[in-house]
N, C-alpha and C positions, 0 to 999 in steps of 0.2 A: 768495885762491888758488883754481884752480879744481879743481871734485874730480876725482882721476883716473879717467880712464876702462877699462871693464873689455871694448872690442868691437873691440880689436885682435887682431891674429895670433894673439895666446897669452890671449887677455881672456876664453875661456868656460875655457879651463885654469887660470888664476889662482883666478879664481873656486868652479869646483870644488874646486881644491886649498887655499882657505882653507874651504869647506865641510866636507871631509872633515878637515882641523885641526880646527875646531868640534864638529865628531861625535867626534873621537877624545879630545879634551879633555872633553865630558860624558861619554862613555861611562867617561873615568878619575877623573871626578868628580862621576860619580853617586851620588846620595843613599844607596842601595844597596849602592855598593862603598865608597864612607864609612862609612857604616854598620858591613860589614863589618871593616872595618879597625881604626874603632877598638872594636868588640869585641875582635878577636884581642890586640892591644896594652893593653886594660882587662884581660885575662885573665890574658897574661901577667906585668903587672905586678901583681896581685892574688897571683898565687902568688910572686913573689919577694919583697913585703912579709911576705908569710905566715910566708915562710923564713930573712928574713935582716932585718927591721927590727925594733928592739925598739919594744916600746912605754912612753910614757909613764904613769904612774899619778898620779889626782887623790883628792882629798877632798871631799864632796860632804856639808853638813849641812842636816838638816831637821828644822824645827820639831814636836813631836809635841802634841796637847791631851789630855792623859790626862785619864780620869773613873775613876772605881769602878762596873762597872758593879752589876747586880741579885746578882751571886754573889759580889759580894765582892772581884773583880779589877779590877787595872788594866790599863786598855784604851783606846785609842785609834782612831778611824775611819776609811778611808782608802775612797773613792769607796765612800760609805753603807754596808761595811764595819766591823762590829768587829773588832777584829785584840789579839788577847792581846798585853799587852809585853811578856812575855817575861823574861829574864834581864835587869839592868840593872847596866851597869859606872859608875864612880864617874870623874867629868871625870878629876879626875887621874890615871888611872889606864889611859885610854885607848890602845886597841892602836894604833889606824890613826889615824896621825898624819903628818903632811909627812914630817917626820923620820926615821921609821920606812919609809914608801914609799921615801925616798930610795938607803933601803940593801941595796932590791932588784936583785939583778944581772940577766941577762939572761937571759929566760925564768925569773925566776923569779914566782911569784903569793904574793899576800898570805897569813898564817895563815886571815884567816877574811874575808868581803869587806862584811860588815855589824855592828853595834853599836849599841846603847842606851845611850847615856851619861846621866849625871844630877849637874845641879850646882846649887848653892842660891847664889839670887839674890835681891836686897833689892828690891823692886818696891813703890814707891810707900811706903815706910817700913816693907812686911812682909817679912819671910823667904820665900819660895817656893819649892819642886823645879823645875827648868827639864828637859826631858827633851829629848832632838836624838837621831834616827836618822843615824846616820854611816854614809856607803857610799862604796867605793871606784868606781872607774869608769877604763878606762885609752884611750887612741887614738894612734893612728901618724904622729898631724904631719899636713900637709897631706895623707896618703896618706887620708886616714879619711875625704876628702870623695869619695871615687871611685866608695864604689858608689851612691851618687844624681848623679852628676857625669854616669857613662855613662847610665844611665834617663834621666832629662832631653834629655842628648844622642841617646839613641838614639830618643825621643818627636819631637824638634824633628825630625830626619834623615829617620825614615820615617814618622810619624803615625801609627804601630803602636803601642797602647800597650801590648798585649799580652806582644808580646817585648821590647820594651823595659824593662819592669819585670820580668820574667823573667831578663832580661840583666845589671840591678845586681844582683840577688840572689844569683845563682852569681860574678860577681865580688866581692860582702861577702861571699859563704861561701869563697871561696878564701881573700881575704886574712884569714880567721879560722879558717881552717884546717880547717875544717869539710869536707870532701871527700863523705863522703854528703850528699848536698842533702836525698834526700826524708826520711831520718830525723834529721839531725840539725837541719836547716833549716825544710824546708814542712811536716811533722810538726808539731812543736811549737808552729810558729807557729799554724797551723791550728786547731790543738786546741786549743787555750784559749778560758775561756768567753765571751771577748770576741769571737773570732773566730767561734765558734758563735751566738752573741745576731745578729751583722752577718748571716752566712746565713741565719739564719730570718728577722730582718726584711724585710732586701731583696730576698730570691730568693722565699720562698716566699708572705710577708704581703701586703707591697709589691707582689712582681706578680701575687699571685692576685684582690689590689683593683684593679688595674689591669686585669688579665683580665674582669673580672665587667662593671666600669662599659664596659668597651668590648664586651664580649659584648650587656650589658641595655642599650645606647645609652645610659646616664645622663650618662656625660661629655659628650657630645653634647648631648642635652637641657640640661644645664649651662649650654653653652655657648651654645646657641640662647636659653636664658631670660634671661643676664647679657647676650646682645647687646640683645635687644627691651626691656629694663627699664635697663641702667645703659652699659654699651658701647657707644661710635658710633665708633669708629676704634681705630685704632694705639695713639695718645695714649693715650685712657681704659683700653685693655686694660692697658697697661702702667703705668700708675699702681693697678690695681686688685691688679697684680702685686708692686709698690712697697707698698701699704699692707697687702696680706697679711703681706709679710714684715716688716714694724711690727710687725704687731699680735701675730704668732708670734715674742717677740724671746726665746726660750729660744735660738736661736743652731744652730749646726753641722747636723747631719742633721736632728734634726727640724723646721728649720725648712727648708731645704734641699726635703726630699720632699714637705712639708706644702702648702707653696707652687708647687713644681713641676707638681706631681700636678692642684693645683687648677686653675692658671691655663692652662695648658697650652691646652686645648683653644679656648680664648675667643680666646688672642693667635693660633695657627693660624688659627684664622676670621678675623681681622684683620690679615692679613698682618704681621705681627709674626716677625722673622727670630730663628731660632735663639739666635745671638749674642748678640742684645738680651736676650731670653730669658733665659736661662740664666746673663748678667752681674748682670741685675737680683736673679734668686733668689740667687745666690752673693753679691752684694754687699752682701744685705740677711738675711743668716744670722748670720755670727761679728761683724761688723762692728756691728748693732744689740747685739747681746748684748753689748759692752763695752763701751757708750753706756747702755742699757737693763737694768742688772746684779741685775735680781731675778728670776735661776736659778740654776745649780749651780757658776759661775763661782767668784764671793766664795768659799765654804767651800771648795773645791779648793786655788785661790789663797793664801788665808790662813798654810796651813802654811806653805809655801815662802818666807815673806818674813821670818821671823822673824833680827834681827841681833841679839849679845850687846851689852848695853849700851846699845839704842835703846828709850828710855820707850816711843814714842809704837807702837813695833811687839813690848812685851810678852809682851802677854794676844792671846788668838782676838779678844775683844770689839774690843781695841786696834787688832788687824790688819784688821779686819772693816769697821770707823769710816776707817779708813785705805785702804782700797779704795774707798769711795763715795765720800772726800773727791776721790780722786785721778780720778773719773771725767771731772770739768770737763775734764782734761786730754785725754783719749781724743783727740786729734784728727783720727787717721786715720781711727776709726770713724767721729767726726759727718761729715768731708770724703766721705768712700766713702758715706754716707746720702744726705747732698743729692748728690754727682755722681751718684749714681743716682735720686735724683728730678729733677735736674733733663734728665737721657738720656730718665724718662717724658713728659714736656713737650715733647719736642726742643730741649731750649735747653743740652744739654750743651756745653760747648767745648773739650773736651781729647779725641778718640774714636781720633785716628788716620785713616788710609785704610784699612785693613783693617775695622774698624770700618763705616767710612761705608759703604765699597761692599757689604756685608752689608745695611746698611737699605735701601740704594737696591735691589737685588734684589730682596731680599722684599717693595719696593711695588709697583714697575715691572712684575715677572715672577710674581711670589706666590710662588717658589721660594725655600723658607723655607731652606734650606741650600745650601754653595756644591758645584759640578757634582762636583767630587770627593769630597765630605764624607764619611762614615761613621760617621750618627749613630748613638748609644752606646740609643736606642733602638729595639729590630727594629721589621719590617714589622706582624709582629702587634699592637703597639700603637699602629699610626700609621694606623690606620681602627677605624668600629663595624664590627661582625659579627649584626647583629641579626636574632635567627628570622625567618621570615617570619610574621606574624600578630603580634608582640609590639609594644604600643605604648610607647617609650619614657616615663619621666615624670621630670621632675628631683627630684622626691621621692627617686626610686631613691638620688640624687648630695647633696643634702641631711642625710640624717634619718643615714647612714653618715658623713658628714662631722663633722656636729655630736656626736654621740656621740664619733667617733674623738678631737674635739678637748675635750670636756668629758671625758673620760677622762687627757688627756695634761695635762691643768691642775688636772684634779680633784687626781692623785695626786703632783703637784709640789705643790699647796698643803695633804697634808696627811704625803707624805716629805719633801721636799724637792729630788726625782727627779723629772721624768714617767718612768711605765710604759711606752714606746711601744711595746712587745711588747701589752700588753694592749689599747693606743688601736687599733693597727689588727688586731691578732687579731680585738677584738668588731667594729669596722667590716668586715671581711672577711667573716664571720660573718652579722652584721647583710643585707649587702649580698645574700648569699645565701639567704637566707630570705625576701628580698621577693621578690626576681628565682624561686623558686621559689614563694610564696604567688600571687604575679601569672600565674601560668601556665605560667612557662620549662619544657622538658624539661628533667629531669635530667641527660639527654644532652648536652643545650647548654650547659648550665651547668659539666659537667666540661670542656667543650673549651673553654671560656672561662677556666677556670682554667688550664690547658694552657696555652692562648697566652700566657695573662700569663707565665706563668713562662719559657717560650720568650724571652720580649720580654725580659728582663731577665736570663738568662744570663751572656753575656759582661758589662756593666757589675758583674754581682757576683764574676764572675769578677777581672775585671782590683780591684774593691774589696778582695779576697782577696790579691791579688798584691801590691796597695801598703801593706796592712798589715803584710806580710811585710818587702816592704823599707824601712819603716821600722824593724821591729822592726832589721834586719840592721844598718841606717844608727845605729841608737842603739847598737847593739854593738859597734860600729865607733868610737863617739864621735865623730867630725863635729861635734856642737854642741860638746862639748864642749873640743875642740878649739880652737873659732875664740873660745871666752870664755875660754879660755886667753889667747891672743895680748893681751888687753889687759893694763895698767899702771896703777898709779896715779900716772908721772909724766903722765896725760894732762890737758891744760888743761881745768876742770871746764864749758867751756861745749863743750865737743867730745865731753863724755861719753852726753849722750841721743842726739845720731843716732850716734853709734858703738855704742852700745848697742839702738838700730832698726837699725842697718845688718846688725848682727853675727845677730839675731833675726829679720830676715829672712832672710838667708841660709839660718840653720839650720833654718827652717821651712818653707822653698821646697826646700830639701834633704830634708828626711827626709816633707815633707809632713801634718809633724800640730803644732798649737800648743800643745796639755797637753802633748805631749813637751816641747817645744824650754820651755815655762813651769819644768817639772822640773829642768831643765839649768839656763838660764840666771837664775832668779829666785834660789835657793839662791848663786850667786856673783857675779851682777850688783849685789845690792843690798847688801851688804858692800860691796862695790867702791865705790858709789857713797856712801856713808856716809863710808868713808874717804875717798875725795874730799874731802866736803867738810868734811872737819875738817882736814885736812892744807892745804887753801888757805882755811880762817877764813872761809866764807861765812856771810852772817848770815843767812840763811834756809835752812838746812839740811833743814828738816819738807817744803818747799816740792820743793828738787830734788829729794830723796829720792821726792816726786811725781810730778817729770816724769818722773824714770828710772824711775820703776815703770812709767807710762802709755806709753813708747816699750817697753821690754819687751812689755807685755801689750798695743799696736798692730803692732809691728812681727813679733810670731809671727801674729797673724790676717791682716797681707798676704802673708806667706812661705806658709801655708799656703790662704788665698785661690787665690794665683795660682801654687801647685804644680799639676803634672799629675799626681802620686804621690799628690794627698790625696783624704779621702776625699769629702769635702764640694765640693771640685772634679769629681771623678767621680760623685758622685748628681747636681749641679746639670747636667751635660753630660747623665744618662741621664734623669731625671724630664722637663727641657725637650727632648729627642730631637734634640739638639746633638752634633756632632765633636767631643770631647773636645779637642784638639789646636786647632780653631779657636775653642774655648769658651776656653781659655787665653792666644792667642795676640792675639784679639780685647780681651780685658780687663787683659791689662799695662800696657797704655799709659793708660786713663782710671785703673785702680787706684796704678799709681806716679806718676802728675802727686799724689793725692789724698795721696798715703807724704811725696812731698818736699814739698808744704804742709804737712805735719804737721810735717815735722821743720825748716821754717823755724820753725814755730811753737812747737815746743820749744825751739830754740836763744834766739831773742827771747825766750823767756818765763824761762829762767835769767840771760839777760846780764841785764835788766833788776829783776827781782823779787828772784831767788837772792843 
């Protein structure tokens, strides 16, 4: 049929007037007035949950490893913490109980919302104290996923991540009822010493080492010495970016900054696009550290897996044997390891278009971001600033490196933490005492620091923002919400990717994997024990493995490929990537990597379990 034609009588009228329908259809469906919209509608329904839905209440037990410590007390540790136990109530005797929750009316709250229980268990033919911290935890049904629902949505809409995570926050303090935001909300969250450790690191350590090496040319020098000696293209940069992030496999930020920081400058000289970038560091952070598991993973972990009545998950020791067994399984990590070495090769095959046309620019054009980007690192640290008279030397970028990194492994192998406070305090330090021995003014040397901190502002900013709304999103219950929703009438080989489906969400939601580990490890793995005693599998030790291993993969893809997390947000600001295009780029090679894993959990209970 042939097309109709628009150069009749009324054909430049048609025409216009299907142009101006087009205009007035974007104009009411602009990203913008979307945007808007559904803010006003998150808000308002934030306050009518606040006011008018009850919430549900859970039971949440966790394993505790008491010692005695040097004074004579019993005490247990919770992230390299001693923590006094405290008062200890007798199992049967226990306040906060299903049953007891149950006979809470509406608006009303628990006696007291934590406990120390203690009940004596025969292990291995002895008698022993078993001690479980019992907490309550409550959320509003499906409503509890909103205030990361809008953040996400309002990140995907305008590519602000600014407001947007400013925007679930004031919607989870509404729907909490919390109506002062700054004191009762960004206050507190702020103020804690977690949230103070992430400010000094990243705003002031982080970018006053970044300030220095781009002030003293080091980075540059860096990068001109790995081109002439190891670098000949794209390929080698990005594989040297790949095997950094090997060889740093402690996981999340510091492997994150460690790698970012470094390669940075080398893949810029080699046309090596943002995206690339930035997937690689993020991809080779949480994902080796659950493949690679000798850091601070195992003992965190540990607690939280403990079920009454499972020999093999005991004792610390027992739970601890039981985590390196269950490594084999990891498979989203090994799958997210090789697709990201095989992206440094070019022989990836899952990338996307969005993806492609990212590489294909930053060879073609050298224009390492796309035309609208809004990389998460400023102008100040995307060139050197070097005196005039100062000759760079990759010494500078070297001797602050190796320190920073024998520092952060020295005091992991004799805490069981790295210090990364003290790894780039002294490189910061370090860095400025050469740059000052070698001749730099004083002068230049404080505006070098200046700039760094300049350059990294906003990505500590918006890092502050999405702590926040996590803390918000876990007060809300969201994860635990959605590990509610499961049953044990579910068929035991449907249970590991429902158990990665479930852990991913919660950790694309709230944006952090120790959270959503907190949440779901303490009720997942019960769940999954009972499984499989109730449908008689003969290899119980085994699934009890996989479902661990979909747990602890499926929090590090949710938290991978959030824009709320924080290890998303350093790998966007360290590689000088669009936070928004750093995410939006890596879903698709990261979930092709989730749904191999969880074919391969599914085959691997049908057939072994």
């Amino acid at each position: 049929m042939a097309k109709p034609r628009s150069d009749g009588p009324h054909g430049d009228i048609d025409e216009t007037m299907t142009k101006a329908k087009a205009t007035a259809l974007w104009r009411l469906f602009h990203p913008s007035r979307t945007a808007l919209g559904v803010t006003v509608a998150a808000l308002v329904a934030a306050v009518m949950v606040g006011l008018y839905v009850t919430p549900t209440w859970s039971v949440q037990r966790t394993a505790l490893d008491v010692y005695t410590n040097a004074n004579g007390e019993l005490v247990y540790t919770v992230r390299e913490k001693e923590t006094n136990l405290g008062e200890v109530t007798p199992a049967e005797d226990a306040l906060l109980t299903t049953d007891y929750l149950a006979t809470l009316g509406a608006g009303d709250e628990p006696v007291v919302k934590q406990e120390v229980v203690a009940s004596e268990r025969i292990v291995e033919g002895e008698s022993v104290m078993i001690y479980e911290r019992i907490t309550v935890a409550k959320h509003w049904g499906l409503w509890s996923l909103l205030p990361a629902a809008v953040a996400i949505a309002l990140c995907l809409l305008t590519k602000e991540p600014l407001t947007a995570l400013f925007g679930g926050i004031v919607v989870g303090a509404l729907m909490l009822k919390h109506y002062d935001l700054t004191g009762a909300v960004l206050v507190p969250s702020l103020a804690t010493e977690s949230a103070a450790g992430v400010l000094i690191l990243y705003l002031w350590l982080l970018g006053g080492l970044m300030g220095v090496w781009s002030r003293s040319g080091a980075a540059q020098a860096f990068a001109e010495w790995m081109t002439k000696h190891f670098v000949r293209g794209p390929r080698s940069a990005k594989l040297v970016a790949w095997g950094l992030g090997v060889i740093f496999f402690q996981g999340g930020t510091v492997s994150t900054v460690l790698v970012g920081t470094t390669v940075k400058p080398i893949a810029d000289q080699q046309k090596v696009s943002h995206e690339e970038l930035s997937y690689i560091v993020d991809s080779t952070a949480s994902p080796i550290a659950s493949v690679i598991a000798f850091n601070a993973w195992p003992a965190y972990v540990q607690a939280l897996i403990y079920v009454p009545g499972v020999a093999f998950l005991a004792t610390e020791s027992d739970r601890l044997k039981f985590f390196f067994m269950s490594v084999p399984f990891s498979f989203y990590g090994i799958f997210a390891v090789i697709g990201t070495l095989l992206l440094a090769i070019d022989k990836a095959p899952l990338l996307g278009g969005r993806f492609r046309a990212a590489i294909r620019r930053a060879r073609e054009t050298g224009e390492l971001d796309a035309p609208d980007a809004t990389p998460l690192s400023a102008k100040e640290l995307q060139a050197s600033h070097v005196p005039e008279g100062y000759l760079p030397r990759v010494s500078e970028f070297f001797l602050p490196l190796g320190v920073l990194i024998a520092i952060a492994v020295g005091t992991f192998i004799m805490t069981g933490s790295p210090n990364v406070h003290w790894a780039f305090g002294v490189a910061l330090l370090l860095s400025a005492v050469i740059a000052l021995w070698r001749g730099m003014k004083l002068v230049d040397l404080v505006e070098g620091l200046g700039e760094g901190l300049k350059g990294v502002v906003v990505a500590s900013v918006i890092l502050m923002l999405a702590i926040t709304l996590g803390s918000v999103s876990k007060q809300a219950g969201g994860g635990l919400y959605l590990v509610d929703q499961l049953g044990e009438s579910l068929p035991y080989w449907a249970l590991p990717v429902t158990l990665q489906v479930l852990t991913m969400v919660i950790a694309f939601s709230t944006g952090t994997s120790w959270g959503t580990y907190a949440v779901a490890f303490p009720l997942g793995m019960p769940l999954a024990w009972a499984v499989a005693q109730s449908q008689g599998l003969d290899n119980p030790m085994l699934f009890m493995m996989v479902c661990f291993a979909t747990i602890l993969n499926g929090s590090v893809y949710g938290d991978q490929c959030s824009p709320i997390s924080d290890t998303t947000v350093l790998s966007a600001m360290t590689t000088g990537s669009d936070l928004m295009d750093h995410v939006r780029t890596q879903l698709i090679p990261a979930t092709a990597a989730a749904t191999l894993a969880g074919v391969g959990w599914t085959l691997t209970v049908v057939v072994f379990a």
